[in-house]
C-alpha positions as CSV (number, residue, x, y, z in Angstrom):
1,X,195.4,38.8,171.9
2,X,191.9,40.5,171.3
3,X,192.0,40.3,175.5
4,X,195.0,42.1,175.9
5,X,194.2,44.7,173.7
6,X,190.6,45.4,175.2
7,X,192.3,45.4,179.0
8,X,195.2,48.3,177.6
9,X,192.1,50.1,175.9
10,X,190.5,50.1,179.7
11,X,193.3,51.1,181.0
12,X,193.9,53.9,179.1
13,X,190.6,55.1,179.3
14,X,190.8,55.0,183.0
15,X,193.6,57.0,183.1
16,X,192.4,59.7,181.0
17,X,189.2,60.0,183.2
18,X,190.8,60.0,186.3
19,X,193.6,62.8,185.0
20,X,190.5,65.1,183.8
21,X,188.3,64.5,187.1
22,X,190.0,67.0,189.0
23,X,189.4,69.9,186.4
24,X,185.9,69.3,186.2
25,X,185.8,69.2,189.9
26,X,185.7,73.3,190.0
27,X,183.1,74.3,192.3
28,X,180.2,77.1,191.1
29,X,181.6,79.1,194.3
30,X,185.2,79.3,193.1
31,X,183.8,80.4,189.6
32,X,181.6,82.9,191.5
33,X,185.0,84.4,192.9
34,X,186.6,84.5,189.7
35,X,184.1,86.3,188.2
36,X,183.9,89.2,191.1
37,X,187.8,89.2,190.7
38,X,187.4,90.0,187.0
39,X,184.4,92.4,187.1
40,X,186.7,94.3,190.2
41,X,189.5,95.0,187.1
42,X,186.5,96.1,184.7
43,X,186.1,99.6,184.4
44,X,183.0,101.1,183.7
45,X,181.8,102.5,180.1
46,X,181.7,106.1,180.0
47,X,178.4,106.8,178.5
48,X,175.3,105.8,179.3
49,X,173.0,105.7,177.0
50,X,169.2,106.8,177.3
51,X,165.9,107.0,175.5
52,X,166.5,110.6,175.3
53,X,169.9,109.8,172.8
54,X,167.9,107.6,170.5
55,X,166.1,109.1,167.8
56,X,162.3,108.6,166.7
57,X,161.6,105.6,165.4
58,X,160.2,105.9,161.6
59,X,156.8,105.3,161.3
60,X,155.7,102.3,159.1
61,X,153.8,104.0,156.9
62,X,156.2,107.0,156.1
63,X,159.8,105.6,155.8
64,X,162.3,108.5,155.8
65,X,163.9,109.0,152.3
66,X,166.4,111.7,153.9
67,X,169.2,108.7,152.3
68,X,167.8,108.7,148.5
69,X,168.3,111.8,146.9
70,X,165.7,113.6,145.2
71,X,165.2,114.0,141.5
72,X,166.3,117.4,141.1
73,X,169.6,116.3,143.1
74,X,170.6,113.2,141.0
75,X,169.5,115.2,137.9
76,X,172.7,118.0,138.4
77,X,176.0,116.9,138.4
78,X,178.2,117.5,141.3
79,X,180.5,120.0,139.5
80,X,177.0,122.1,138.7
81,X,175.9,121.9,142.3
82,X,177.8,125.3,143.4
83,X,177.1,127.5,140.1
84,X,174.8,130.2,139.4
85,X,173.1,129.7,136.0
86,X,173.1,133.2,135.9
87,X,176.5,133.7,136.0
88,X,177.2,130.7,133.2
89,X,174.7,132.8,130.5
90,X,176.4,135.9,130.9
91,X,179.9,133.8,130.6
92,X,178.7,132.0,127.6
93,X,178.0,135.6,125.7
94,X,181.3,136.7,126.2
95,X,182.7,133.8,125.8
96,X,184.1,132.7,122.1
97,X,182.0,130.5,120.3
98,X,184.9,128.5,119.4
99,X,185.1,124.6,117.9
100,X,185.8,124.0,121.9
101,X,182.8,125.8,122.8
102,X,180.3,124.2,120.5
103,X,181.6,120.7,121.2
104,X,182.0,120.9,124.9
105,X,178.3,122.2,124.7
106,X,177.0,119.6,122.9
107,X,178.9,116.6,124.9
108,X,177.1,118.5,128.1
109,X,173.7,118.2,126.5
110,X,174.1,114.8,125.3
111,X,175.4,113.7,128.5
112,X,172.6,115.3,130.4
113,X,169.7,113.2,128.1
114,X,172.1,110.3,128.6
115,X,172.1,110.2,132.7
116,X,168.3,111.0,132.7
117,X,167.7,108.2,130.9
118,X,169.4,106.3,132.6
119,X,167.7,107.4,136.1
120,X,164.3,107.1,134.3
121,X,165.5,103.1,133.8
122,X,166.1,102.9,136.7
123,X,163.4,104.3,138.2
124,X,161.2,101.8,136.0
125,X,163.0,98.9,137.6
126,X,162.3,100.2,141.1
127,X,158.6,101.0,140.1
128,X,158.1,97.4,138.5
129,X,160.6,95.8,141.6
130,X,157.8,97.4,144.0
131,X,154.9,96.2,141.8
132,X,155.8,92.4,142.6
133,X,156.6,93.4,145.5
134,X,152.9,94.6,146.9
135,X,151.0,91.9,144.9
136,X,153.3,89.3,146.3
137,X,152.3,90.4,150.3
138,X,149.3,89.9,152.1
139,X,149.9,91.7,155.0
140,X,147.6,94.9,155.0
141,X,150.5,97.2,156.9
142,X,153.8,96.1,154.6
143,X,151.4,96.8,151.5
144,X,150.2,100.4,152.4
145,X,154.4,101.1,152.7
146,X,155.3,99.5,149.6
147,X,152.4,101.6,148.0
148,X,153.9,104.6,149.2
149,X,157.1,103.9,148.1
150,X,155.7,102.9,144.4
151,X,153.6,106.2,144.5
152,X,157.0,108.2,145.5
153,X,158.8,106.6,142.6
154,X,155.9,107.0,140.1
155,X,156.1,111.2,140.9
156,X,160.0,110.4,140.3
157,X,159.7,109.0,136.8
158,X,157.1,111.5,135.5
159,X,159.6,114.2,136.6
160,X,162.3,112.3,135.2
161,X,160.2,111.9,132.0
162,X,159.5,115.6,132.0
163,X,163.6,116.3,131.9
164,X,164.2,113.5,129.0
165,X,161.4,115.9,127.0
166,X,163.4,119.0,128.3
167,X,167.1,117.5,127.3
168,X,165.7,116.8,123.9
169,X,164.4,119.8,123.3
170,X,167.3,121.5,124.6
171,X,169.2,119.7,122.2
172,X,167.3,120.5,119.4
173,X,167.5,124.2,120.2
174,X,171.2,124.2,120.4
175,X,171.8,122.6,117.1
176,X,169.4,124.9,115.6
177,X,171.4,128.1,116.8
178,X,174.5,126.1,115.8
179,X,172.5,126.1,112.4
180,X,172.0,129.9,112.2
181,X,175.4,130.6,113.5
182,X,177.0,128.4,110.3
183,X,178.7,126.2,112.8
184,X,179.9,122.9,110.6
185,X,178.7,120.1,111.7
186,X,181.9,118.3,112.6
187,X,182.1,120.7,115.8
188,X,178.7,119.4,117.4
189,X,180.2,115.7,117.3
């Protein structure tokens, strides 16, 4: 039985290999037509690019930062951006220093402090992120970029430091003319 079984298996193999022989019988010539048939119904791209369309490569050792935005831009809110701070003193004279006013003011300033803090956190994590970063390289080139970039964000958190100090005192100013104005305190909440 074990015989008859091994002389089907043969058999069956045999006929698969001699159904597939012809399809693996294609010649490198007829493939060689093919392709020319196929590259004839191609058409041809429409632009050709050049050196002269790339732009400069960045240089190691000044990375571009035209994507991060700079302190002074993450520090105003995008509703701010288009406003004159001239314009919002003179509106803030004539405007009545209602319950609205005083609390709107206050959420403003608190909000400011807030985001600033924030950013300077941030920025801490960057600057101690690029810290282990430059101690953990040994490569001369990488190192003087990552130093660049820690220096960069060092500048960034000083400034950032500088606005906390500013927000706070800010804050402080405008509760104390909320004091002399007799504003109860319920309205600076």
């Amino acid at each position: 039985m074990r015989v008859a079984h091994f002389v089907s298996v043969v058999v069956v193999a045999g006929a698969i290999a001699a159904v597939s022989r012809p399809v693996l019988a294609q010649s490198l010539g007829d493939v060689a037509k093919q392709e020319e048939e196929r590259r004839k119904d191609v058409k041809p791209s429409q632009k050709v690019y050049t050196n002269k369309d790339l732009s400069a490569p960045r240089s190691l050792a000044d990375p571009g930062d035209a994507s991060k935005p700079s302190v002074e831009q993450a520090q105003v809110p995008a509703a701010e951006k288009g406003k004159d701070p001239a314009k919002d003193a003179a509106k803030d004279d004539s405007a009545p220093k209602d319950q609205k006013y005083w609390s709107s003011r206050k959420k403003e300033l608190d909000a400011k402090l807030e985001r600033d803090k924030v950013l300077a956190d941030g920025m801490q994590s960057r600057i101690n992120a690029l810290t282990a970063d430059f101690s953990a390289r040994s490569d001369p080139a990488q190192r003087a970029v990552i130093e660049g970039d820690r220096k960069r964000a060092l500048a960034e958190l000083d400034a950032l430091k500088k606005g906390i100090k500013d927000d706070q005192k800010a804050i402080a100013d405008f509760e104390e003319e909320a004091r002399k104005a007799s504003v109860p305190p319920g309205w600076l909440r």
